[in-house]
C-alpha positions as CSV (number, residue, x, y, z in Angstrom):
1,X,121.0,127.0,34.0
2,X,120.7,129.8,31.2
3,X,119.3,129.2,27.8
4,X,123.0,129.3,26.8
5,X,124.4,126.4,29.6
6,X,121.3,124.4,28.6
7,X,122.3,124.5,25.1
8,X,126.0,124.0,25.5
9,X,124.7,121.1,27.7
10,X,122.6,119.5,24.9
11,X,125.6,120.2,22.3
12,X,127.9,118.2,24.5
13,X,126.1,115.6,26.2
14,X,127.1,116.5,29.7
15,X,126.4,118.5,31.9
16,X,127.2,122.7,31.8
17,X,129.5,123.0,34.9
18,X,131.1,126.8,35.4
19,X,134.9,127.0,36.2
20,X,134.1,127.1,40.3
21,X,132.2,123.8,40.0
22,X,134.6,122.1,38.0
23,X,137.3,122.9,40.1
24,X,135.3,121.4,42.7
25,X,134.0,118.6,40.9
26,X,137.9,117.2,40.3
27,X,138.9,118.0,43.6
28,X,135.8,116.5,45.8
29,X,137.4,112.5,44.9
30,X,141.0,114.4,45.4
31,X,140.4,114.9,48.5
32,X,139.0,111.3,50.0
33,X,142.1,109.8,48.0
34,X,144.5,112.1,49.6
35,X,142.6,111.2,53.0
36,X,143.0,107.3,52.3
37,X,146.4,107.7,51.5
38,X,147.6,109.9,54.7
39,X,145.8,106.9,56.6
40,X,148.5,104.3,55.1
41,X,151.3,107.0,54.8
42,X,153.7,105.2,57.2
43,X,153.1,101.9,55.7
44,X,153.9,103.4,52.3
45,X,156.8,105.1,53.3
46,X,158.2,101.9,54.8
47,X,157.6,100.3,52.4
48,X,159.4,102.1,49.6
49,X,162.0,102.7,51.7
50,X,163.2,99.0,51.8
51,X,162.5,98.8,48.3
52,X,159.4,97.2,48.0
53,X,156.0,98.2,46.4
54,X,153.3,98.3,49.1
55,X,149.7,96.7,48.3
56,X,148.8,100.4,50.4
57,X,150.3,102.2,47.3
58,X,148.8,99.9,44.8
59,X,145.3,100.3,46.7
60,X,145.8,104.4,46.8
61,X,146.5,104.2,43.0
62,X,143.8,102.2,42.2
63,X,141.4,104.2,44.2
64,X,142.9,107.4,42.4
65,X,142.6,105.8,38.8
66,X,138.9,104.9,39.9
67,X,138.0,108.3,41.0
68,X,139.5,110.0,37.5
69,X,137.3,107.4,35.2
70,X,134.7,108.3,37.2
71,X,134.9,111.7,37.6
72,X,135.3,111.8,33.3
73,X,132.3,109.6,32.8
74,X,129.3,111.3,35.6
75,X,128.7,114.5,33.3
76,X,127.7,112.4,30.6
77,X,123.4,112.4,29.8
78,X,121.6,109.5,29.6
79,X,119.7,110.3,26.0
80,X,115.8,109.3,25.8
81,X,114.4,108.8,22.5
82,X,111.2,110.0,24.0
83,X,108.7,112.2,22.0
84,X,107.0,113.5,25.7
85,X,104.9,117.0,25.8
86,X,105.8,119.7,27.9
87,X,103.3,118.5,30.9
88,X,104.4,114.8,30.3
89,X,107.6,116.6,31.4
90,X,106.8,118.4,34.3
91,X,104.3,115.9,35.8
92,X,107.3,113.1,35.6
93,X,109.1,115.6,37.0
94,X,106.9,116.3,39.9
95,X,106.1,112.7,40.5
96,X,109.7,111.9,40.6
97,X,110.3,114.9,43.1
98,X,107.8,113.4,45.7
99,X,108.4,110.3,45.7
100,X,112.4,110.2,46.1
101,X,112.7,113.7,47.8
102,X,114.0,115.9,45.4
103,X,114.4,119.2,45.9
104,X,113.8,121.8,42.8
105,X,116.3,124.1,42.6
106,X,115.4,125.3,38.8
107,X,112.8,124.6,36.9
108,X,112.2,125.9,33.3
109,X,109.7,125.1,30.5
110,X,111.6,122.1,29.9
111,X,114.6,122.4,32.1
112,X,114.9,120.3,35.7
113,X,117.7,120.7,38.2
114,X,117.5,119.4,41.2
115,X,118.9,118.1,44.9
116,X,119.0,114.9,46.2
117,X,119.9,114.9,49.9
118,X,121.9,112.6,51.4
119,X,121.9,113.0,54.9
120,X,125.1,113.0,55.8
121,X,126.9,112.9,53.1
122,X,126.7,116.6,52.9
123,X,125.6,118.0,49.5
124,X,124.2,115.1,47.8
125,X,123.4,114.4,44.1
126,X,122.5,116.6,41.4
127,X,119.5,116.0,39.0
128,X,119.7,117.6,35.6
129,X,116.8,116.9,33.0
130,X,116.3,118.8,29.6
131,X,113.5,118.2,27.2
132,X,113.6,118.9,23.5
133,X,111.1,118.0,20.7
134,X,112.2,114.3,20.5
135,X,114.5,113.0,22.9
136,X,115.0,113.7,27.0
137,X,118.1,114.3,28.4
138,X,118.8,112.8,32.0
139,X,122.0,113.1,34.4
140,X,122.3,112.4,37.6
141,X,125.6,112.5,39.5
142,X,127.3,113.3,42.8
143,X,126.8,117.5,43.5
144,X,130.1,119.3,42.5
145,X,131.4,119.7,45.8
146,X,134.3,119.5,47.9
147,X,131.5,119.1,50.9
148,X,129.9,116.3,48.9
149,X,130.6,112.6,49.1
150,X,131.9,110.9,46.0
151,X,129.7,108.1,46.3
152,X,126.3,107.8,45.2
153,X,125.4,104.7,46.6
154,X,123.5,103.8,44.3
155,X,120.9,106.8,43.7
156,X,122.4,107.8,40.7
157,X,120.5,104.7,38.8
158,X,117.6,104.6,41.3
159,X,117.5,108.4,40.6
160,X,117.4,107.6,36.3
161,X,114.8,104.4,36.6
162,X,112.2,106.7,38.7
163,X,112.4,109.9,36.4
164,X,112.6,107.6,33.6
165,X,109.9,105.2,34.5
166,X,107.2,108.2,35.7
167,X,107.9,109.8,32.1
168,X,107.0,107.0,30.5
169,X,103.3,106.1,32.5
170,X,103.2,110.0,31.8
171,X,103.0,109.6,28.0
172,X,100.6,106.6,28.5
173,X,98.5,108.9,30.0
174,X,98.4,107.7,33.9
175,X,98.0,110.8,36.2
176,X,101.2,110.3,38.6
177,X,100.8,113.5,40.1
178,X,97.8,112.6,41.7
179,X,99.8,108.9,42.2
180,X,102.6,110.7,43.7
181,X,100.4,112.8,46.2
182,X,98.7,109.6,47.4
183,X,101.3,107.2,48.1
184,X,102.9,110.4,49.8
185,X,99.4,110.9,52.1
186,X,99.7,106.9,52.8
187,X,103.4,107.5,53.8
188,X,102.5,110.4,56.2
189,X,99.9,108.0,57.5
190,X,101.9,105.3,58.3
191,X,104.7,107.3,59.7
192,X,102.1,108.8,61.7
193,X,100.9,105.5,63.6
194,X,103.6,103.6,63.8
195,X,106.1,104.1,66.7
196,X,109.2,105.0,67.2
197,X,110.0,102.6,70.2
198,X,109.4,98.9,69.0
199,X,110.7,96.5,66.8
200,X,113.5,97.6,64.0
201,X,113.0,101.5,65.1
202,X,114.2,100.3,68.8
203,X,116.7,98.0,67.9
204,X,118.4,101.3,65.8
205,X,118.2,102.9,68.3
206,X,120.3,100.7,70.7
207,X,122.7,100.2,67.9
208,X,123.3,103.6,67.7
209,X,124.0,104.9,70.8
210,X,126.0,102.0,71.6
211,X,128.0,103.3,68.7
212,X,128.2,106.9,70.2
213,X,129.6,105.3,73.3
214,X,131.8,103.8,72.0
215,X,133.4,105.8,69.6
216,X,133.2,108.6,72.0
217,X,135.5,106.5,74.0
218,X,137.7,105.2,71.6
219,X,138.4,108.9,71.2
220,X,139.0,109.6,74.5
221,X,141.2,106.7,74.6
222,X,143.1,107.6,71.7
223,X,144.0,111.3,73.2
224,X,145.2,110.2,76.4
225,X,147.8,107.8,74.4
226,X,148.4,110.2,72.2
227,X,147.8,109.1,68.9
228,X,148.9,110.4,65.7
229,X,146.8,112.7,64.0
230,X,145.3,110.1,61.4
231,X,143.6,108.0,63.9
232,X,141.7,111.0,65.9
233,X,140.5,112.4,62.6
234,X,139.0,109.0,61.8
235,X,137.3,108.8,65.1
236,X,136.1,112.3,64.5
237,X,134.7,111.7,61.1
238,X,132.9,107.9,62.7
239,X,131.7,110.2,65.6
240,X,130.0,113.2,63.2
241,X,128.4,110.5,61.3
242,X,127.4,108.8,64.9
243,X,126.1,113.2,66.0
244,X,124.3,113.3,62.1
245,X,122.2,110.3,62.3
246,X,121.5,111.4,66.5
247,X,120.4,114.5,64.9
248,X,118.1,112.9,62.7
249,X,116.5,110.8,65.2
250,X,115.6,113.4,67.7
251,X,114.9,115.6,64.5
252,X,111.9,112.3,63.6
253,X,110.8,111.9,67.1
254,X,110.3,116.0,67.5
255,X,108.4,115.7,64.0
256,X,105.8,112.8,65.2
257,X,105.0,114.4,68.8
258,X,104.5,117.8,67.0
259,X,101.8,116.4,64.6
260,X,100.4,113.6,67.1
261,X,100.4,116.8,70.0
C-alpha cells in the first residue's frame, strides 16, 4: 500500500482495496454461489414450476445472504489499543511470519501485508497490519480473488491470536525472533527424521490414492453415461484437489531425499 491507501485505510477501518480488487472481492463468493446453485438447478426449476418453494432455493439464498454479510464485514480492522515501538512491530511481525508461513509481500516502517497460502485453495488469505503511535491495526481476510476460496477455515482468527499474541510477549520484552527461528530449527529437525512411510503419514497416503482411483473412475464412469455437465465438473474439481494434494506429497518426499541425500 501507498502512504495514501494506508491512511485512507486507517480513516476507515478497513482495508484500502483498488477498484480491480473489489470487483474481485464481490465476485469471488459470486461465483461458488452461482456454482451451488447450477448443481440444484433442475431441482429448482421443478420445483417452481409446480408451484412450490424448494429447500434448494431456500439453501442457495441463504448461502448468497451469507456470502454478502460476509463479504461487508472481512475489510473491517481489528483495533489494538497497543502502545508497541516500531521493532515491537516488526519483530511480532517476523515471529508471526515464521511460525504460520506468511509470506511478506510489503513491508514498511510500520506497514505489513502479507500471504497466507492455502494450498489448494488457490490464493489464500491476506494479512494487513498498520502501526500508529497508540493503537495497531489488524485484518486478516480471504485474498480478493476470483481464484481464491471464500473460506478461511478458520485462519483468519488463528491468523489475529498469533500476530496479536507475538506483539504482545514483544512489548514484554521476550526475543521471539530468536523464539521463532528455534522452534523453526526444531521443526526442520523433526521433519528431517521422521519418515514419510509409517504410521499417520502412510495411512494418508493410502487414503489418498484410494481417492484418486476412485474419483478417476467415477469420472470415467460418468462420461461414458453421459452425464450432464454439473456432475463431471464436480468430479473435476474432487479430482484437482485429489492432483493438488498428489503434488504436494511427491513435492515433501522430493524435499526430504534432497536434504537427507
Amino acid at each position: 500500500m501507498k502512504p495514501a491507501e494506508i491512511k485512507n485505510s486507517i480513516d476507515h477501518k478497513r482495508v484500502y482495496l483498488n477498484k480491480g480488487e473489489l470487483l474481485e472481492h464481490w465476485v469471488n463468493g459470486v461465483v461458488l454461489t452461482g456454482w451451488i446453485g447450477m448443481l440444484f438447478s433442475y431441482d429448482i426449476q421443478s420445483g417452481l414450476s409446480d408451484g412450490i418453494f424448494p429447500l434448494s432455493l431456500f439453501l442457495v439464498s441463504g448461502l448468497l445472504a451469507v456470502m454478502i454479510w460476509h463479504k461487508i464485514r472481512s475489510r473491517k480492522f481489528e483495533i489494538w489499543d497497543l502502545k508497541a515501538s516500531e521493532k515491537q512491530f516488526k519483530d511480532a511481525a517476523l515471529a508471526t511470519a515464521i511460525y504460520l508461513e506468511w509470506r511478506p509481500v510489503n513491508k514498511r516502517k510500520n506497514f505489513l501485508k502479507a500471504i497466507k497460502g492455502l494450498g489448494w485453495q488457490w490464493d489464500g488469505v491476506r494479512i494487513t497490519a498498520i502501526r500508529t503511535e497508540t493503537k495497531v491495526y489488524f485484518n486478516s481476510m480471504i485474498e480478493p480473488s476470483i481464484r481464491s476460496n471464500p473460506f478461511s477455515f478458520g485462519w483468519n482468527a488463528k491468523n489475529k491470536r498469533a500476530f496479536r499474541g507475538q506483539l504482545i510477549k514483544a512489548m514484554n520484552g521476550e526475543n521471539v525472533v530468536e523464539q521463532a527461528e528455534s522452534f523453526q530449527r526444531e521443526q526442520e529437525a523433526r521433519f528431517l527424521n521422521s519418515s514419510e512411510l509409517s504410521g499417520t503419514h502412510l495411512l494418508k497416503r493410502i487414503v489418498l490414492y484410494l481417492l484418486i482411483v476412485f474419483w478417476t473412475g467415477l469420472g470415467v464412469l460418468l462420461v461414458i453415461e453421459g452425464a450432464n455437465l454439473a456432475c463431471l465438473l464436480s468430479v473435476i474439481a474432487a479430482l484437482s484437489v485429489c492432483a493438488y494434494y498428489l503434488y504436494a506429497d511427491l513435492k515433501i518426499l522430493n524435499k526430504k531425499r534432497k536434504k537427507t541425500g
